[in-house]
C-alpha positions as CSV (number, residue, x, y, z in Angstrom):
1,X,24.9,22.8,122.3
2,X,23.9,22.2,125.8
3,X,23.1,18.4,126.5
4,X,20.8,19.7,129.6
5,X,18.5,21.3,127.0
6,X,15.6,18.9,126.5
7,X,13.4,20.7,124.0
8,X,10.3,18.0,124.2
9,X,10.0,19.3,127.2
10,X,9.2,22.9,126.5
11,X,7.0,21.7,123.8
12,X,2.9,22.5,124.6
13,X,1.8,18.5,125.3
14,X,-1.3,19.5,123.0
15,X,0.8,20.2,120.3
16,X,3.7,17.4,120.2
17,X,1.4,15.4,118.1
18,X,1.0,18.3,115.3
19,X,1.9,17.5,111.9
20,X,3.1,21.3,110.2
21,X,0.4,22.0,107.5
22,X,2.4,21.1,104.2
23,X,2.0,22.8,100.6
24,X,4.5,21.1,98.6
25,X,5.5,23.1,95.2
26,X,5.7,21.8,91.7
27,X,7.2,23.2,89.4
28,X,6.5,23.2,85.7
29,X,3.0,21.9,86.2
30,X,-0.5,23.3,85.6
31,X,-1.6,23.8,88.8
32,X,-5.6,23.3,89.4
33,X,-5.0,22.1,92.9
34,X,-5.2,25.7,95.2
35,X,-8.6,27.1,93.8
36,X,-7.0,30.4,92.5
37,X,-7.7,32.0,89.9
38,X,-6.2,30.6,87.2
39,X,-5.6,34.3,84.7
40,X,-2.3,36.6,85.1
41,X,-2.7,39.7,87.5
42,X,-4.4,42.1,85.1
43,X,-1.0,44.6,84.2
44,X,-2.9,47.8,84.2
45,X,-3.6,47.4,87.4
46,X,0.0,46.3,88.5
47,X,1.2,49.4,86.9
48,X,-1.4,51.1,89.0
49,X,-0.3,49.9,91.7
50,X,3.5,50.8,91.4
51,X,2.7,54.2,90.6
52,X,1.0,54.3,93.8
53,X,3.6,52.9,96.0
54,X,6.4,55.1,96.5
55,X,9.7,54.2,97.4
56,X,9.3,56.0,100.7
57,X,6.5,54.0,102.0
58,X,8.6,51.0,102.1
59,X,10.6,52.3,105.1
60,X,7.6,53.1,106.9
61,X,4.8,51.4,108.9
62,X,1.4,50.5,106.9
63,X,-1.5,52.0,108.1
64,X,-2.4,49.3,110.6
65,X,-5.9,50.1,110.6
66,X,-6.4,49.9,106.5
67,X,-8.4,53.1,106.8
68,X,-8.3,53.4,102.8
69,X,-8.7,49.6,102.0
70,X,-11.2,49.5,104.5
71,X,-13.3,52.4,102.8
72,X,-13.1,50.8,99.3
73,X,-14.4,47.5,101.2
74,X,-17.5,49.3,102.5
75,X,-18.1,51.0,99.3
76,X,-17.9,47.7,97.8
77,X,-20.2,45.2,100.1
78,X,-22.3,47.9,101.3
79,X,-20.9,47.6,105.1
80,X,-19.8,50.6,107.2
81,X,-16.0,50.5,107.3
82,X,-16.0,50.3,111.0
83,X,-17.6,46.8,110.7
84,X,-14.5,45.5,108.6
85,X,-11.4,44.3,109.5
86,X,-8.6,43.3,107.1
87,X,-6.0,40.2,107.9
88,X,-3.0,38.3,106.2
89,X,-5.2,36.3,104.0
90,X,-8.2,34.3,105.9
91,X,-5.8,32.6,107.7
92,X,-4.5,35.3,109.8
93,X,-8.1,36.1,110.5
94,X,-9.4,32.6,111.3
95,X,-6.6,32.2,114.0
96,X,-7.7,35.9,115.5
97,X,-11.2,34.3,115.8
98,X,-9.9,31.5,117.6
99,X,-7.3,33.1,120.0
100,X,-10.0,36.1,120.8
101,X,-13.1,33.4,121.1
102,X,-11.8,30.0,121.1
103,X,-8.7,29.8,123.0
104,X,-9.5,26.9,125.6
105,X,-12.9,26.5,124.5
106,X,-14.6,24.2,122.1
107,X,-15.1,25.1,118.3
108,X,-17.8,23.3,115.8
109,X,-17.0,22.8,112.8
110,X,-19.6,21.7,109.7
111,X,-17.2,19.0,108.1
112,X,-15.8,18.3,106.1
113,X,-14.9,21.1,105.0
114,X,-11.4,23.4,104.9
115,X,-9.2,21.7,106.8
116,X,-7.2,25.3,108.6
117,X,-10.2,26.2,111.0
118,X,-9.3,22.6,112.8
119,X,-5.9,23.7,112.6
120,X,-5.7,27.2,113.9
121,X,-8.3,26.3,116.8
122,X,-6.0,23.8,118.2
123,X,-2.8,26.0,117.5
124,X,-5.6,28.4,120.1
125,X,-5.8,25.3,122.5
126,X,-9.2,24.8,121.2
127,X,-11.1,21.6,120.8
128,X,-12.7,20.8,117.1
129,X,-16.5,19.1,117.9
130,X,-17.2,18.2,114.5
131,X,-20.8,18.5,113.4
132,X,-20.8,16.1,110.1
133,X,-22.6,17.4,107.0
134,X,-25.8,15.3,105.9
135,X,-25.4,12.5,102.4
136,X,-25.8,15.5,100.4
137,X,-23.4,17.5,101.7
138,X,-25.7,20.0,103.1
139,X,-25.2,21.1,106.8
140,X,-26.8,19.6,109.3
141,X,-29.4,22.3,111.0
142,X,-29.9,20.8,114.0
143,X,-26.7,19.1,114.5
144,X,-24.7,22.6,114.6
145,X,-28.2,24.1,116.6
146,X,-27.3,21.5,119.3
147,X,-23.4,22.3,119.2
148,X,-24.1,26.2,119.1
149,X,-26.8,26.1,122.3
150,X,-23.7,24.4,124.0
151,X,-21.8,27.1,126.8
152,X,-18.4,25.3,125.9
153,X,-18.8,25.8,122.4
154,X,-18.0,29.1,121.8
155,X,-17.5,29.4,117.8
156,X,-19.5,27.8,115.6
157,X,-17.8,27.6,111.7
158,X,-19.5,27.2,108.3
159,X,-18.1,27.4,105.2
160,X,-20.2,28.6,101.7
161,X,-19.8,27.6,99.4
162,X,-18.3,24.8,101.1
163,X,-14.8,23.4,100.4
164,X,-13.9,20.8,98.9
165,X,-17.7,20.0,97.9
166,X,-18.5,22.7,96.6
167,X,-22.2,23.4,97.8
168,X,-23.9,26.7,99.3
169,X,-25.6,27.1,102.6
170,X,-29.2,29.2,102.1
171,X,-29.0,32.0,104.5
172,X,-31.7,31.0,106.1
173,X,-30.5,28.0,107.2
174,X,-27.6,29.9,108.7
175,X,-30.4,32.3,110.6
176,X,-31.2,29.5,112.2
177,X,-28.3,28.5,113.5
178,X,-28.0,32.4,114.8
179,X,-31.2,32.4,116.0
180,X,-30.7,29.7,118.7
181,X,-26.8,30.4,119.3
182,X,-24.7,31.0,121.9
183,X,-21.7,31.1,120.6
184,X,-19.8,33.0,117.7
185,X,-21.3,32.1,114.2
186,X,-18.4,32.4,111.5
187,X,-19.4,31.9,108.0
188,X,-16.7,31.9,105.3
189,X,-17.9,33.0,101.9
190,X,-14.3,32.7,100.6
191,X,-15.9,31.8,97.3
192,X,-19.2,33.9,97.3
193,X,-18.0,36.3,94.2
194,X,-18.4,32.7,92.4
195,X,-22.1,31.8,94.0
196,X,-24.2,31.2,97.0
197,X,-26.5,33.8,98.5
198,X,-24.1,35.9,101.0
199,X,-24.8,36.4,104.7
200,X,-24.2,40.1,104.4
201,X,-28.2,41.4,104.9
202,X,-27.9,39.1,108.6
203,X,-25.1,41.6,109.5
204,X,-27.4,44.1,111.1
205,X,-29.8,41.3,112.9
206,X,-27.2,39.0,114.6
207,X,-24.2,40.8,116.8
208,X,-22.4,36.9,116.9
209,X,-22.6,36.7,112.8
210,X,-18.9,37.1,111.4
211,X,-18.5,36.7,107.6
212,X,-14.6,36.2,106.0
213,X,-13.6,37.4,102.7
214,X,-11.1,36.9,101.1
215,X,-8.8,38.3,97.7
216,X,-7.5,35.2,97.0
217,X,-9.6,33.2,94.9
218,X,-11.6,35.5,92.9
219,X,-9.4,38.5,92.5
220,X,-6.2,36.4,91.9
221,X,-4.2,38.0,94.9
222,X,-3.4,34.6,96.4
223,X,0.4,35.6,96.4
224,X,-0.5,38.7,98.2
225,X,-2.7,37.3,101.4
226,X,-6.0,40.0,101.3
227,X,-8.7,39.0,103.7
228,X,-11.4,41.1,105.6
229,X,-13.8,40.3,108.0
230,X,-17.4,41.9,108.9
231,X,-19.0,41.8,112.5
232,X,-20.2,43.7,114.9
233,X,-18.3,46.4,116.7
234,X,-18.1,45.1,119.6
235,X,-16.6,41.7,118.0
236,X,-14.0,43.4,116.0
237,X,-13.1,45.7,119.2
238,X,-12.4,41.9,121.1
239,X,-10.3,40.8,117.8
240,X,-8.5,44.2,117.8
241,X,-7.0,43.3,121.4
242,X,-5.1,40.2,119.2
243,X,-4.7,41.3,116.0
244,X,-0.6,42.1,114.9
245,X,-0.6,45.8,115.0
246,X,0.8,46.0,111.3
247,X,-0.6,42.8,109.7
248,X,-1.1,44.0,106.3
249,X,1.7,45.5,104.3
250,X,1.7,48.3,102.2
251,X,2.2,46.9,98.5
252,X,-0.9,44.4,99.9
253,X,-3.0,47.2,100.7
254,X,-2.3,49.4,97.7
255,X,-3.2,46.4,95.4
256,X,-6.4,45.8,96.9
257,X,-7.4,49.4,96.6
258,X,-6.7,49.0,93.4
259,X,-8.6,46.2,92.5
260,X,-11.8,47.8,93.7
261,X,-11.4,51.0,92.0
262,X,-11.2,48.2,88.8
263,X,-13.7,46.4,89.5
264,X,-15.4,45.7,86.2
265,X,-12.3,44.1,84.6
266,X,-12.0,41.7,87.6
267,X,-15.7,40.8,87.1
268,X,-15.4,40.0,83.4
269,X,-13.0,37.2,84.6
270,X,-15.4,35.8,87.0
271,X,-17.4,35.8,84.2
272,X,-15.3,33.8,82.3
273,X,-14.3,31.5,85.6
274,X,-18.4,30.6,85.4
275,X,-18.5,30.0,81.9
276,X,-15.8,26.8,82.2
277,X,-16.9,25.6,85.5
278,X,-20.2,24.9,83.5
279,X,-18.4,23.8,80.6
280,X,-16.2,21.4,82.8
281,X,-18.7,20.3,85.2
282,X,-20.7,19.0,82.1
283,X,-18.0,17.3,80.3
284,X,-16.3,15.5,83.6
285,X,-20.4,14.6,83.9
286,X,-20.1,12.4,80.7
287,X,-17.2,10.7,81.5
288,X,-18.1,6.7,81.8
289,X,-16.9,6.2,85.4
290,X,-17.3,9.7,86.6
291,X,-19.4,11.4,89.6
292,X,-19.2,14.7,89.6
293,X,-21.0,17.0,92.0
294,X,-22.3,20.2,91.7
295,X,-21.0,22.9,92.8
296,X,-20.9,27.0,93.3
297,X,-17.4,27.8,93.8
298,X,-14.4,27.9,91.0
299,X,-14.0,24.1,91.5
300,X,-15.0,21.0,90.8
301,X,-15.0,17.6,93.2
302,X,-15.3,14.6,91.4
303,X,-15.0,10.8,92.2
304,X,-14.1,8.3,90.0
305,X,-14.0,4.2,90.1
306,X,-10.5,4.0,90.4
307,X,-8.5,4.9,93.7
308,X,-7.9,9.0,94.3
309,X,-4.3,8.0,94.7
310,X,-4.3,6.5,91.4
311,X,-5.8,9.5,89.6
312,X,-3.8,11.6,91.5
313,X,-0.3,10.3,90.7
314,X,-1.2,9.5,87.4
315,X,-2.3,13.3,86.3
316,X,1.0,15.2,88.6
317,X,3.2,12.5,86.6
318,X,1.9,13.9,83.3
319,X,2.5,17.6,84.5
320,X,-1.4,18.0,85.9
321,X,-1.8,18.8,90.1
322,X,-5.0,18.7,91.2
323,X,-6.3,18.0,95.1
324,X,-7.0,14.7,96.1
325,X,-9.4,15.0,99.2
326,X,-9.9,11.3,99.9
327,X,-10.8,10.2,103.4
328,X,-13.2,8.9,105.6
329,X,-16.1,11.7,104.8
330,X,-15.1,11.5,101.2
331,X,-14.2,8.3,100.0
332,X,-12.4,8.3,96.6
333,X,-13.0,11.8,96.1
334,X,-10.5,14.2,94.1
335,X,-10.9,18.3,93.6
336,X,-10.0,20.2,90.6
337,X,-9.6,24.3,90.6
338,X,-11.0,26.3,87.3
339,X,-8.0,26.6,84.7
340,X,-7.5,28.7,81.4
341,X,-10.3,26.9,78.6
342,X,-6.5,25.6,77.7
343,X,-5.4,24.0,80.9
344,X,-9.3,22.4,81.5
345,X,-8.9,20.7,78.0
346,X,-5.5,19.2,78.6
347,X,-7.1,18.3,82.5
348,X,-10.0,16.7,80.7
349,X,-7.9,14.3,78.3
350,X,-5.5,13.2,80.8
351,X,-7.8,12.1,83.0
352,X,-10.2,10.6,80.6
353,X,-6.5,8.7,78.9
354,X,-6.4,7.4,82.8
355,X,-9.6,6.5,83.2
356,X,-10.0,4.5,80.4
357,X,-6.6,2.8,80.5
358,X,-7.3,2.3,84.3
């Protein structure tokens, strides 16, 4: 190699600082850490879904513009397909937002909150203005009024039900944030098949409303990175200009179609998801020692008297990985994803063995 090449200096200065996002895999452990959904891809529907993918279509380009997925979408949330657009996963679409709308600019954020709308708007040269969330964890109305009403601000990002804490927005606290903004007004209901009233009735009111979707937590496609989007025309006509021509591939497509033409088994296990995030929430709730907080998404954040790193360690050394969310704007704070009934039970008695050998 060249000793005249000095890499660091072809680096972006804004990024030398970057630490790469990092997922680290475990094996062998019960996994209640990522929010998925904790029940094996339903095998009718794989079978489907191989029938339906031939072995031609895998030498050929996927339908960049989803026209079939995008269909089933509409049919689904009651939005004209033109209003949709589908992405790698919510990632893919988050960074389109910020590269189309953000690039340069300053982004709000209601924190704390998912930690990848930070990250992709500085991958975009953004700058994150962070509108902190009130005791409760509720936004803060006028905080994110005052950031939208700002011309350098030109997203605005919610998330609801909010991650890690759980909580819903009211849409009409949203409205107002619309109402007075001058800036792009993204609202992530990743988790609304779980709870929370949706944005989806502001669609036709508000042309700077954008609402993400995603596959991955309810319908258990994390492996296969589904997301969508719904906006205005005119928005998705500015994203079009930087989405990847061919962003979702054809096995992802044909499993989403497929999902919404099976729709009622899919919504029997959310169902079931409900039915031990009550059952959970109430027994963490009894634990001595023990704050949980409620919550309408398919996990649970909890705090306990010991550290987060304690309870943490302690449960991934006994085969248990949960989140542990600890910082400045949630002190001592862990997160646990919905399991099986099984894998809640054995959750439950590790950490109360923990707890009470603390």
């Amino acid at each position: 190699m060249s000793t005249s090449f000095n890499l660091s200096a072809l680096v972006r200065e804004d990024l030398k600082g970057m630490v790469p996002y990092d997922a680290p895999y475990y094996p062998d452990v019960i996994k209640l850490d990522a929010n998925e959904n904790p029940y094996d891809f339903p095998p009718s529907v794989l079978a489907q879904i191989f029938r339906e993918v031939e072995s031609g279509d895998l030498c050929r380009y996927p339908d960049a513009a989803a026209v079939a997925l995008r269909k089933r979408l509409s049919d689904y949330i009651s939005v004209r397909p033109e209003n949709i657009m589908v992405g790698n996963g919510s990632d893919e679409l988050i960074l389109n937002l910020m590269l189309t709308f953000g690039a340069g600019a300053q982004f709000a954020v209601a924190t704390p909150t998912f930690s990848m709308y930070g990250v992709h708007g500085r991958i975009a040269s953004g700058t994150l203005l962070e509108v902190p969330r009130l005791e409760d964890y509720r936004i803060n109305v006028d905080g994110l009024i005052n950031a939208a009403s700002k011309p350098e601000v030109k997203v605005v990002v919610i998330c609801s039900p909010n991650s890690p804490t759980g909580n819903a927005t009211p849409a009409g606290e949203i409205e107002k944030v619309l109402r007075q903004a001058n800036a792009i007004v993204v609202v992530d209901e990743a988790y609304n098949e779980f709870g929370g009233e949706s944005c989806v009735p502001l669609l036709g009111s508000y042309a700077n409303l954008v609402i993400l979707r995603t596959f991955s937590k309810a319908f258990g496609m994390a492996g296969l990175r589904v997301g969508y989007l719904l906006a205005h025309t005119r928005v998705i006509s500015e994203l079009l200009k930087v989405k990847q021509p061919y962003n979702l591939n054809v096995f992802s497509q044909a499993a989403a179609c497929a999902v919404m033409r099976n729709l009622p088994l899919f919504e029997e296990r959310f169902k079931n998801i409900l039915q031990e995030r009550d059952k959970l929430y109430e027994e963490l709730s009894e634990i001595s020692g023990v704050q949980a907080f409620p919550t309408q998404a398919n996990f649970i954040m909890f705090r306990t008297a010991l550290p987060a790193d304690k309870i943490y360690n302690e449960l991934l050394g006994q085969g248990v990985l949960i989140r542990n969310v600890d910082g400045p704007l949630l002190p001592g704070c862990l997160r646990v994803s919905l399991g099986t009934a099984e894998e809640n039970k054995i959750f439950l008695d590790k950490l109360k063995k923990i707890i009470n050998s603390g």
